[in-house]
C-alpha positions as CSV (number, residue, x, y, z in Angstrom):
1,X,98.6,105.3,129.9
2,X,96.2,105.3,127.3
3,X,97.1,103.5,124.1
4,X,96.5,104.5,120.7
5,X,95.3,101.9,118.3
6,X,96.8,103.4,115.1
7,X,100.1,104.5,115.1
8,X,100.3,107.7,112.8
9,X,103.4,109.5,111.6
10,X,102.8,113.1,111.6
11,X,104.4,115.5,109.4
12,X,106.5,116.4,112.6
13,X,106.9,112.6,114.3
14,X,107.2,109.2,113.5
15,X,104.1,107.5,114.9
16,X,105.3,106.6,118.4
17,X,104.5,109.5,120.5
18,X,101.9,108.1,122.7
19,X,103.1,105.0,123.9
20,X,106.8,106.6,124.7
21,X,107.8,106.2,128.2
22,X,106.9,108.9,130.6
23,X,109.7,111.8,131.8
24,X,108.9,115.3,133.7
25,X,107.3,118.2,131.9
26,X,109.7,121.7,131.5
27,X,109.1,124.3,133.6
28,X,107.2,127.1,132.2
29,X,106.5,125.3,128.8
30,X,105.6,127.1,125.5
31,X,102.9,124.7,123.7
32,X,102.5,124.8,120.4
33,X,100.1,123.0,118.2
34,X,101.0,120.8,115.5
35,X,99.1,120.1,112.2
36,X,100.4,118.8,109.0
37,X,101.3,121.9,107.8
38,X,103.1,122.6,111.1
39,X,101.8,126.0,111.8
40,X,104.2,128.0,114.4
41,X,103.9,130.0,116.7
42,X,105.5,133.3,116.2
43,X,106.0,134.2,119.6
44,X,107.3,130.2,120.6
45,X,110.9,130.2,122.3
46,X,114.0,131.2,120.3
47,X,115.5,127.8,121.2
48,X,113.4,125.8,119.0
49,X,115.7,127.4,115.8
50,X,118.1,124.6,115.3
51,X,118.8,120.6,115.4
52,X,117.1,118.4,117.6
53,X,117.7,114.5,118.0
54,X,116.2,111.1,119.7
55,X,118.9,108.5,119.4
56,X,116.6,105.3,120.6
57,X,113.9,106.0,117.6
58,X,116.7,107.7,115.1
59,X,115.0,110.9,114.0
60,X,116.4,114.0,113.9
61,X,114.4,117.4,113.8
62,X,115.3,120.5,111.8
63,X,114.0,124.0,112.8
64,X,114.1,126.8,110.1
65,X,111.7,129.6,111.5
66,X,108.3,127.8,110.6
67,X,110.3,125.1,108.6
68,X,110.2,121.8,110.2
69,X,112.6,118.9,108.2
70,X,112.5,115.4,109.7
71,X,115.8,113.2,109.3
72,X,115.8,109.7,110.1
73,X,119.1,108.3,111.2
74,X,120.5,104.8,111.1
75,X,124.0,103.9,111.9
76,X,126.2,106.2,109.8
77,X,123.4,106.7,107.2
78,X,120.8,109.9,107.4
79,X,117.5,110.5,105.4
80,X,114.8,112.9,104.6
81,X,111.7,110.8,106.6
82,X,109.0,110.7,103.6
83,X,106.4,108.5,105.0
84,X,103.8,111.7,105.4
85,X,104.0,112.7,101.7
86,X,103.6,109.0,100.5
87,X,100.5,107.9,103.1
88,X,97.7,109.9,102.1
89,X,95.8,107.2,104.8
90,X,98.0,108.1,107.1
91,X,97.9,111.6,106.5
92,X,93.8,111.7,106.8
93,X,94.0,110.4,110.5
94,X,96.4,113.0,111.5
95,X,95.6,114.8,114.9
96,X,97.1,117.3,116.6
97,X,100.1,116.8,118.6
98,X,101.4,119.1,121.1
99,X,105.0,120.2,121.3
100,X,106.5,121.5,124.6
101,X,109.9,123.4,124.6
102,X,111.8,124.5,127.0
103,X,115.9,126.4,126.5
104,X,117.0,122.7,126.5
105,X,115.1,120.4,125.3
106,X,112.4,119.7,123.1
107,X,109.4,117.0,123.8
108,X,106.5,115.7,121.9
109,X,103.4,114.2,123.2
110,X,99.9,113.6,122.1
111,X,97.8,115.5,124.8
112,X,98.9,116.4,128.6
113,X,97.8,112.6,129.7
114,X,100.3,111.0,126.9
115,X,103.7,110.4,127.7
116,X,106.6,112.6,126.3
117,X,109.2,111.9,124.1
118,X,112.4,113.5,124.3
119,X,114.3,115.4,122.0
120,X,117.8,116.8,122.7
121,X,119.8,119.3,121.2
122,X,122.4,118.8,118.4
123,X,125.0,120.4,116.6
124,X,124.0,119.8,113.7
125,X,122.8,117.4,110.9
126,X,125.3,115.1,109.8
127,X,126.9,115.8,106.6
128,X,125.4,112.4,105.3
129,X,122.2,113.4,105.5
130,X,123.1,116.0,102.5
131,X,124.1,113.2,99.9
132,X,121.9,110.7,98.4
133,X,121.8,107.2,98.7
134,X,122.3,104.3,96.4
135,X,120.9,100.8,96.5
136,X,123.8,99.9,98.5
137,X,123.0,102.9,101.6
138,X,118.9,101.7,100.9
139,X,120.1,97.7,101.6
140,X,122.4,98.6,104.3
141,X,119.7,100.9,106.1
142,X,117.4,98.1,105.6
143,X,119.8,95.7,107.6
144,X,120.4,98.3,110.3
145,X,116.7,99.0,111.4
146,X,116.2,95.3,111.6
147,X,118.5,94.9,113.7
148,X,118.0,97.5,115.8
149,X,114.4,96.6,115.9
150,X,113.4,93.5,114.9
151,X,111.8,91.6,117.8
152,X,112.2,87.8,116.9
153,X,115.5,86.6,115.5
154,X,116.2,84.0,118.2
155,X,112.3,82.8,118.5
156,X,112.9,82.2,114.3
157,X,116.4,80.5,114.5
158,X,117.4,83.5,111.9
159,X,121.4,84.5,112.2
160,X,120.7,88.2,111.0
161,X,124.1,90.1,110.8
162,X,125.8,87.1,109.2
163,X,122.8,86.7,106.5
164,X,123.2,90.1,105.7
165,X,127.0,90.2,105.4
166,X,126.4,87.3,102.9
167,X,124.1,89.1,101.1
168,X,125.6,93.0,101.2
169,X,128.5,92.4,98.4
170,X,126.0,91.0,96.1
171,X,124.1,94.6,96.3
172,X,126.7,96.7,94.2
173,X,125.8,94.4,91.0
174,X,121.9,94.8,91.2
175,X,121.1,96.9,88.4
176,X,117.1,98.2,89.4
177,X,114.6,98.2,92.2
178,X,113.4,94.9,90.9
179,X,116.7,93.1,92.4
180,X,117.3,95.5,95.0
181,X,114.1,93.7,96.7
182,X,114.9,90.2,95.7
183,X,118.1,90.3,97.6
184,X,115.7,91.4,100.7
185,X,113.6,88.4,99.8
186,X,116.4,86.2,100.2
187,X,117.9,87.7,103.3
188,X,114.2,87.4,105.3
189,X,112.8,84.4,103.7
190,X,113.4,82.5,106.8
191,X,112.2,84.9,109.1
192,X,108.0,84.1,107.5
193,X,106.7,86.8,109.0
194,X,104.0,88.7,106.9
195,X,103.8,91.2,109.3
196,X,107.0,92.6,107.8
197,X,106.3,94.0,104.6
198,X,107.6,97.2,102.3
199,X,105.3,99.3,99.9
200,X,106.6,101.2,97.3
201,X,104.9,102.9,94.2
202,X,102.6,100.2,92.5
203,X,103.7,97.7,94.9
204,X,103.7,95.8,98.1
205,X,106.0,93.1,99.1
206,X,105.5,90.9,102.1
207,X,108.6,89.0,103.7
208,X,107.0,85.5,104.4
209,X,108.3,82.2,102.3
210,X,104.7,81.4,102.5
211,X,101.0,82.0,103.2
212,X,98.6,80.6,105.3
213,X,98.0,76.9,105.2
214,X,94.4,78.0,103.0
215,X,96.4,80.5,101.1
216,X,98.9,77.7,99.9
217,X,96.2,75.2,98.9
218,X,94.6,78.1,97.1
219,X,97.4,78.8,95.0
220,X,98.0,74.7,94.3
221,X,94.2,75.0,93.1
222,X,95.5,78.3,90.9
223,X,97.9,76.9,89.6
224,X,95.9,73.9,88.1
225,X,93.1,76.5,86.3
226,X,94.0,78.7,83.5
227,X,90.6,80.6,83.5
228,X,91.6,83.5,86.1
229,X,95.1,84.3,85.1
230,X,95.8,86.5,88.2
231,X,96.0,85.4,92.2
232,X,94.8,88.3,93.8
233,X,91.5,87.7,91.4
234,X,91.2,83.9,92.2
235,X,91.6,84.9,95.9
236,X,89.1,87.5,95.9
237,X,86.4,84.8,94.4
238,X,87.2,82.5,96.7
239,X,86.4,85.0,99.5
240,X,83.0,85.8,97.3
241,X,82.0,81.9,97.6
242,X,82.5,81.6,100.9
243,X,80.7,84.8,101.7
244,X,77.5,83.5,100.0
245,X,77.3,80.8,101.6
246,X,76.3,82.1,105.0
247,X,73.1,83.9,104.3
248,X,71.8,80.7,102.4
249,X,73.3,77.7,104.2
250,X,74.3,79.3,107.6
251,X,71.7,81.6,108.0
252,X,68.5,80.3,106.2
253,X,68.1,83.7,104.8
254,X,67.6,86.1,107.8
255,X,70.7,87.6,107.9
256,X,72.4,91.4,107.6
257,X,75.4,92.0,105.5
258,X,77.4,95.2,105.3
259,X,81.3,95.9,104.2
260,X,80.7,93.9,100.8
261,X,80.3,91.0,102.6
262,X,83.2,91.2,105.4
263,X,80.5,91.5,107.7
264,X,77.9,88.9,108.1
265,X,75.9,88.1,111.3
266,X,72.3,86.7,111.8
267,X,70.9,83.7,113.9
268,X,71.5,80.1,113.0
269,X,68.9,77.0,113.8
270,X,69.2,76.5,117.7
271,X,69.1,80.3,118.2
272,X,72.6,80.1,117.7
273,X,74.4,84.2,116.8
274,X,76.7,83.7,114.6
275,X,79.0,87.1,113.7
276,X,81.5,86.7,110.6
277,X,84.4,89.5,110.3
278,X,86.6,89.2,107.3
279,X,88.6,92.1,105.9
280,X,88.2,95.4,108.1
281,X,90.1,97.6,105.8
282,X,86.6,97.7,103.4
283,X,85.4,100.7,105.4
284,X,86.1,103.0,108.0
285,X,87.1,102.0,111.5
286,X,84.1,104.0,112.7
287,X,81.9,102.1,110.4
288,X,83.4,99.1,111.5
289,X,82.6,100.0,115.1
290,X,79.5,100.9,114.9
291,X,78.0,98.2,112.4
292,X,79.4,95.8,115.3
293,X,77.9,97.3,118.1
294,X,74.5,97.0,116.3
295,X,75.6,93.2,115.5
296,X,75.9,92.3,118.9
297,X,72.9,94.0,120.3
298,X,71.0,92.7,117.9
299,X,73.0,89.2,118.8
300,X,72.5,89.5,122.5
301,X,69.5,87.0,123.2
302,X,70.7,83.9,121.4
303,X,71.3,80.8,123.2
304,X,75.4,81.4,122.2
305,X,77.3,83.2,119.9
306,X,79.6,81.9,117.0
307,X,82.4,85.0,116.2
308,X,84.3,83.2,113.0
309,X,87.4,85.3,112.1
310,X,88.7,82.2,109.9
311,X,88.7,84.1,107.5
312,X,90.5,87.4,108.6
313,X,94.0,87.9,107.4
314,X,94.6,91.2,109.6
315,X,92.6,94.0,109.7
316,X,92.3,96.9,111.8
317,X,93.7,96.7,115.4
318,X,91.7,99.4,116.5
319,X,88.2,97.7,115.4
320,X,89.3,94.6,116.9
321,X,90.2,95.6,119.8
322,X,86.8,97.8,119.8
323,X,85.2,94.2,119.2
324,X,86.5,92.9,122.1
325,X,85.7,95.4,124.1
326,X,82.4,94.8,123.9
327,X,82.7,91.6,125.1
328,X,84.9,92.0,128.3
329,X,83.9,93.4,131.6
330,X,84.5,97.0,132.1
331,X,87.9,98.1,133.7
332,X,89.5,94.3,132.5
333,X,93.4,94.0,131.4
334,X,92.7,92.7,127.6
335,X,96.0,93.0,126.3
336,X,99.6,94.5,127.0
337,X,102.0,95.7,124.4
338,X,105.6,97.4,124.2
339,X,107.9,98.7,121.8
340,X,110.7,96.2,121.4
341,X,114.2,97.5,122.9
342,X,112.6,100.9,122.8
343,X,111.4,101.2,126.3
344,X,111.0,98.2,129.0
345,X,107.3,98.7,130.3
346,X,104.0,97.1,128.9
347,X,100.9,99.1,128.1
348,X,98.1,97.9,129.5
349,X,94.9,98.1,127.2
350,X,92.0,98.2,129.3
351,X,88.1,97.2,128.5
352,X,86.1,101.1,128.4
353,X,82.7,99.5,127.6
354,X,79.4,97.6,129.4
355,X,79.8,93.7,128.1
356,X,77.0,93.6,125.1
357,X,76.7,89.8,125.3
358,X,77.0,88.6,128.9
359,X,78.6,85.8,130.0
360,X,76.7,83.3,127.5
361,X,79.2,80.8,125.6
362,X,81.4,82.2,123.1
363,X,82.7,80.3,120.6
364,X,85.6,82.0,118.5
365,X,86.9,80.4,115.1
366,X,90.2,80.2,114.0
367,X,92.2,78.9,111.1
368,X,96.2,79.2,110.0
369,X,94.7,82.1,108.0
370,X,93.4,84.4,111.0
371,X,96.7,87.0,111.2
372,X,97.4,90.4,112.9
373,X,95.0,92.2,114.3
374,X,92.1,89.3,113.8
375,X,94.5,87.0,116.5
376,X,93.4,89.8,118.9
377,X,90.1,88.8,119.4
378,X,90.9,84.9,120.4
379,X,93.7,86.4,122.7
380,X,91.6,88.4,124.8
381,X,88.8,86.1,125.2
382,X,90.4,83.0,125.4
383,X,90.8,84.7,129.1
384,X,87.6,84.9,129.8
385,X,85.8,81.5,131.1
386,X,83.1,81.1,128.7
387,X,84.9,81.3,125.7
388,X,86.2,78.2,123.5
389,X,88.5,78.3,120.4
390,X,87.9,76.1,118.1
391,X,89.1,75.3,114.9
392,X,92.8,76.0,113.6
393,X,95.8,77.5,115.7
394,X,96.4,80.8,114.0
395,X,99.1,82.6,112.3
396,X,101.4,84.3,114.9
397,X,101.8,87.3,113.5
398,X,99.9,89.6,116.3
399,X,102.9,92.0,116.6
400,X,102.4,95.8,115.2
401,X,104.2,97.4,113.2
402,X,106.4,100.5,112.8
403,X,106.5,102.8,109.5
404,X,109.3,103.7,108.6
405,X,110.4,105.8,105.1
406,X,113.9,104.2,103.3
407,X,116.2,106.5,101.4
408,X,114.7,105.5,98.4
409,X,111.4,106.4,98.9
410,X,109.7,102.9,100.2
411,X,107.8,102.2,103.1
412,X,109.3,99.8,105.8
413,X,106.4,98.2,107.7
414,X,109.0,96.8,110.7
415,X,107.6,94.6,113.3
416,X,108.2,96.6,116.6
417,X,105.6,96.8,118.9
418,X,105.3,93.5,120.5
419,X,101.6,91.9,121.4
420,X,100.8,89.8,124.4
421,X,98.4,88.6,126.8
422,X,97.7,89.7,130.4
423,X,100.5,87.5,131.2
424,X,103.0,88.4,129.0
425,X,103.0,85.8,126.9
426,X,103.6,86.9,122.9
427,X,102.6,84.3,120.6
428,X,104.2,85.6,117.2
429,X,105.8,82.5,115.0
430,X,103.6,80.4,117.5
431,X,100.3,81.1,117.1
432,X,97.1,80.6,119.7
433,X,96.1,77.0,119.6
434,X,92.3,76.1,119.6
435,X,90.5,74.3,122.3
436,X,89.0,72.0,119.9
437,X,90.2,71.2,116.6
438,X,88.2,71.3,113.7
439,X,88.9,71.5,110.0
440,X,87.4,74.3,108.1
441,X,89.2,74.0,104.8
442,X,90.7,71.3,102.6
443,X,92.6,71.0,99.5
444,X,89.1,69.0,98.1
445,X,86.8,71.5,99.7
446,X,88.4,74.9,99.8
447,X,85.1,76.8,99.9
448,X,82.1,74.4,100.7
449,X,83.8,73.1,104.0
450,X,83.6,76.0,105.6
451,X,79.7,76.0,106.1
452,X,80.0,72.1,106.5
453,X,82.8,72.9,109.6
454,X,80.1,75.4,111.1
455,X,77.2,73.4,110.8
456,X,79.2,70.5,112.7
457,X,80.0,72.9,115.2
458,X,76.6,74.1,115.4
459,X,75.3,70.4,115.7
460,X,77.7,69.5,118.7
461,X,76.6,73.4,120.6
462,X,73.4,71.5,120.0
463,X,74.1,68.6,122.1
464,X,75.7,70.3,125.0
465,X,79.5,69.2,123.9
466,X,81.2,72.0,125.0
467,X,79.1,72.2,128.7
468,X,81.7,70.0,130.4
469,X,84.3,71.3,127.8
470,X,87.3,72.5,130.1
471,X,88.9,76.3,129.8
């Protein structure tokens, strides 16, 4: 099955179509096309007027002539889905979806490859989903869709249902949004996974107790400074330094930067490539794509290449997984994933492309701040034999993650389609350990030994270290 790499709500479906497991298609099916402003056909079957539902994801789907209505449904609780109208990202990456219909049931799919997605009739909506929600019905939904969904209670020694019990009566005396999610802050803070976050207007919260081991020192060394008086400022100039510092002290100058910086690559002393990715969300995943396809060409006759996603806190999966790609041999299993107690079978994510770089060594660097998407690329090749990891063992946090809209108009970012290598093994909470440690930050050094850690690195490529280094 193919997989997509970015799961996108439609103004019809949740964004879960295409990795849905697979069923038979209707005899003599009337296809109709949809688009965000869900254009029907006028001729499409009379059947289609009405309520359908999919009990494992919880939506509901209202049909009003060329009025479509989604309803999300948890437990006894039902919902307007609003995760469309508050995405405009999401919304720019729509495509089109195809509906099939038959007199009984109603299937979605994302082209006649994909597999379908069941709907079934219903009587009708339930009455709940005509009154509104407090902060009570917003908390309790909450609760419910972790539940339901959440992949990693037992791996993070978290009792769920009896933390949430604790926490439920304490809801009726919150008296705003502010304390609404400082009750969910206490009822995941020992889950840690930043994977799991909500967005709202203005806002994004991120249910981890704390950052990554460099994220922490930074905000000890914040803490001591009153010149910058916000984080996310201190953070970004910390990024800055270290960015600078390659061209001059990496790369003696010959070097090509793109992204504002989050892309760096260029040739080291030793004919050593060296290939920095940072923050993917700074352009397009076209760009992205692209601009690294041009890196490693213009990478592919150095001695060995250095790819350094220390500093990559997530990112696109989509330009990751395009990154390793180009790496792999053609036709190779890089990665399998599933959605958690949604269907049983992997997906298999396959390598499309010709291998850019050969089978030269690869030397990928990690630290406790490479999360999400960026664990991708030391996942895949740590399979391949002339690969090492060195540096830090990285987050956990590879899982991907569902979007779903709460009564009150927030964004639920749940953890629900589960990440793992060729052999199944998932490493969230865990993290992929390096073949050779090395430190690339301290709380004395937070910026300068990075380029110090690389240099060593670059000094022990130099004298054949890693040669008789084992896999």
């Amino acid at each position: 099955m193919r997989v997509v790499s970015r799961f996108i709500l439609v103004a019809a479906v949740a964004s879960l179509v295409a990795c849905a497991g697979g069923s038979s298609s209707p005899s003599r099916p009337k296809q109709l096309g949809f688009k965000e402003t869900f254009p029907l056909d006028p001729e499409r079957e009379p059947s289609l007027d009405g309520v359908w539902s999919n009990d494992k994801f919880g939506l509901m789907l209202e049909f009003e002539g060329e009025k479509l209505t989604i309803y999300n449904r948890v437990s006894r609780y039902c919902w307007p889905e609003e995760v469309a109208a508050l995405n405009a990202d999401y919304r720019a990456g729509l495509t089109e979806f195809n509906l099939m219909s038959d007199k009984s049931s109603v299937k979605f799919r994302r082209d006649r490859r994909a597999g379908e997605w069941p709907f079934q009739p219903a009587a009708g909506l339930p009455t709940s989903c005509e009154k509104p929600l407090d902060r009570l019905g917003t908390f309790d939904v909450f609760g419910d869709l972790m539940r339901q969904h959440y992949p990693h209670f037992e791996r993070r020694q978290v009792l769920w249902t009896r933390t949430v019990a604790d926490l439920r009566r304490e809801v009726t005396k919150v008296a705003n949004d502010d304390e609404l999610l400082a009750l969910i802050t206490e009822a995941t803070s020992k889950i840690g996974d930043p994977n799991l976050r909500i967005t709202g207007p203005g806002f994004t919260w991120v249910g981890e107790d704390s950052g990554s081991r460099q994220t922490d020192m930074l905000k000890v060394a914040f803490n001591r400074q009153d010149v910058i008086e916000v984080f996310s400022d201190y953070e970004k100039r910390w990024y800055g330094a270290i960015q600078q510092q390659i061209p001059s002290r990496l790369l003696g100058g010959e070097f090509e930067s793109r992204f504002d910086g989050n892309l760096v690559y260029g040739r080291m002393a030793g004919n050593l490539g060296y290939l920095y990715i940072a923050q993917t969300g700074s352009a397009s995943a076209a760009d992205w794509k692209d601009a690294l396809e041009v890196a490693l060409e213009s990478l592919a006759s150095s001695q060995s290449l250095i790819i350094d996603v220390s500093m990559s806190a997530g990112g696109s999966p989509d330009v990751m997984t395009h990154l390793v790609d180009l790496l792999m041999p053609r036709k190779t299993p890089m990665y399998l994933r599933k959605f958690n107690r949604v269907f049983d079978d992997w997906v298999v994510t396959e390598s499309t492309r010709k291998p850019l770089y050969g089978q030269k060594p690869i030397y990928v660097v990690t630290t406790n701040h490479t999360s999400g998407a960026a664990e991708l690329v030391p996942l895949v090749l740590r399979q391949m034999g002339n690969v090492r990891l060195i540096g830090e063992t990285t987050r956990g946090a590879l899982n991907q993650t569902w979007l779903k809209s709460l009564p009150n108009g927030w964004v639920l970012h749940l953890p629900l389609v589960i990440v793992a290598d060729r052999q199944e093994n998932d490493f969230d909470g865990v993290g992929l350990q390096p073949d050779f440690a090395l430190e690339l930050f301290s709380e004395s050094q937070l910026t300068d030994a990075h380029w110090q850690a690389l240099q060593t690195l670059a000094a022990l490529i130099g004298e054949g270290h890693f040669e008789t280094y084992g896999p």
